[in-house]
N, C-alpha and C positions, 0 to 999 in steps of 0.2 A: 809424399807421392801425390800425385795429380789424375786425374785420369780422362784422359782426351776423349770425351766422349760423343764429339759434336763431327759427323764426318765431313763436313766443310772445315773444320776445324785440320785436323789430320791433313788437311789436302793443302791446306793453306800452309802447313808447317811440313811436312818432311822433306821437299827438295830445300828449306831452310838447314833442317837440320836431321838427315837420312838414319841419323844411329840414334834419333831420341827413343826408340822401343827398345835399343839392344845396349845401348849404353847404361848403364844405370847410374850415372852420374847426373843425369837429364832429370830421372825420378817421375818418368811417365811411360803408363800405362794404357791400354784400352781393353775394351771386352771384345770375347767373341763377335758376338752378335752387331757388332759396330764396324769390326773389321770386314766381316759377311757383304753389307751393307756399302763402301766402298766400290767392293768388287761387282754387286751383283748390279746395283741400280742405273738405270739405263738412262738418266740424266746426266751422272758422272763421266759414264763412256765417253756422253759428247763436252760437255765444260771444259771436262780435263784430259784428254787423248794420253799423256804421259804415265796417269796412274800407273797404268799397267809394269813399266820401269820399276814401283817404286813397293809395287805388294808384297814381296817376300820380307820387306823390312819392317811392316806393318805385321808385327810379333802381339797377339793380345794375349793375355792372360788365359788359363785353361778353364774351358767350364768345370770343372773338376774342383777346382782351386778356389770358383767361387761356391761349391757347394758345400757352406759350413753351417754350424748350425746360427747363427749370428746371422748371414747373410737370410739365412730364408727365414728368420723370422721379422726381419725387415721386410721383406719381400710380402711377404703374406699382410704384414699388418697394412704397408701402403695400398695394394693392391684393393682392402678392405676400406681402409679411409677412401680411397676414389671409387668405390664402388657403391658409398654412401652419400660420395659428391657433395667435396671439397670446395668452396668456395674462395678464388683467387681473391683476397682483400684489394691488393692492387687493382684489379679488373672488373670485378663485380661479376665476374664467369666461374664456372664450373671449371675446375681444373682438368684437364684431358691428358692424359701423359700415356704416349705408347709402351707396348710390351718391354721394349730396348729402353724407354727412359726412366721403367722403374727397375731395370737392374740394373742400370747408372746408380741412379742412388740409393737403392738397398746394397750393392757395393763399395760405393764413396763413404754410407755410414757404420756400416759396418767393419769396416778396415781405419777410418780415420782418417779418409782421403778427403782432398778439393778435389774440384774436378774445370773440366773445359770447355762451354758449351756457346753459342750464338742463342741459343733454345731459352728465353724469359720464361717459358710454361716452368720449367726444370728448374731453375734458377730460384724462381717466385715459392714452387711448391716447395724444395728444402728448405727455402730461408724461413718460410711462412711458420711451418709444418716440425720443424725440426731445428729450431734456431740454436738454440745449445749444442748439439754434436754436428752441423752442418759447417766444414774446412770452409766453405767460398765457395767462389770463380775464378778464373782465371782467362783472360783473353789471351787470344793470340799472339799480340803484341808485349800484352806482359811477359808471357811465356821467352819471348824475345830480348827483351829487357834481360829477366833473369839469367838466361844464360850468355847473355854479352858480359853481365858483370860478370859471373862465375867463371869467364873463360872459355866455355864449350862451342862455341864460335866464335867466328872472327868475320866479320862487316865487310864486305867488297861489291861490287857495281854488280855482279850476278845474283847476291842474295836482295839489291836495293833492287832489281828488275823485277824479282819474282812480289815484291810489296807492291811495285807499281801494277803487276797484274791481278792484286786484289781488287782493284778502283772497276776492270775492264770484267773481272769475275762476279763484281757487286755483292764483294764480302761485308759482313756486318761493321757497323760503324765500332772502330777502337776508342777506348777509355781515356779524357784527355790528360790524365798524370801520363800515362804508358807513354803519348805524343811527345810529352815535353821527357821525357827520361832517357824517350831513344833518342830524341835529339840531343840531348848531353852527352850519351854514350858517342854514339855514331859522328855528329858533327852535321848529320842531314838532315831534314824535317818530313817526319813521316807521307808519304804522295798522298796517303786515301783519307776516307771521312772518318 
């Protein structure tokens, strides 16, 4: 499982592919608190005017579901690590990670999950921090890749339109294996950076 945890992420992928929360064949997930986030923040309103189409399919997981004991003692001990201030090796900064980015990953590591984010802070602090049970990342485009091969979509001049409005959205730059893989799959070459 995956867990989409990046809401530019999300936004970039479910008019790709509308049943990746209800399908379980997709094997993605998001939290509460991420889906909240979508809906409430009043930069999205304006970026994306369509969300609103697209929020009943935007299924997270129950906060309930993440209250195990597993989960919150992940949660507690990061919360402590950054409140002891965590030093980014990459950066030479203090790690900063919001309320939603450590139940990102006191969820991802407590279940066995990747996850899916644009967010290096999130990325840097589990690979750093937790390199042995830390799944990955996964971009967007991977995410695309994947389910081209597996099947669960299928490639047409509306889903290449809505890639091309990553470039005009100034979504984060794609991984260039992903570049050259959809171009195998697809036959097209990815538009954006």
């Amino acid at each position: 499982m995956i867990i989409l945890c990046d809401t530019c992420s999300i936004l970039m992928l479910i008019r790709i592919a509308p049943n990746m929360f209800t399908d379980s064949a997709f094997e993605m997930i998001t939290l509460p608190n991420v889906a909240r986030e979508i809906v409430k923040t009043q930069k999205f309103k304006s970026k994306y005017p369509w969300r609103q189409e697209y929020k009943s399919r935007i299924a997270p997981v129950t906060s309930s579901a993440m209250q195990n004991d597993e989960y919150i003692a992940y949660y507690n001990l990061i919360k402590r690590m950054l409140d002891e201030g965590i030093v980014n090796t990459r950066t030479d900064h203090i790690f900063d990670l919001s309320g939603v980015d450590k139940e990102v990953v006191s969820y991802a590591l407590s279940q066995g999950f990747a996850i899916s984010t644009g967010d290096q802070g999130i990325i840097d602090f589990a690979t750093q921090e937790f390199s042995d049970d830390f799944k990955g990342n996964f971009s967007p485009l991977q995410l695309i890749v994947t389910w081209l091969k597996k099947g669960l979509i299928v490639w047409d001049d509306s889903k290449h339109q809505i890639l091309e409005e990553w470039i005009i959205t100034e979504e984060n730059r794609q991984p260039p294996k992903a570049k050259i893989d959809f171009k195998k799959i697809t036959g097209r070459p990815y538009p954006g950076p």
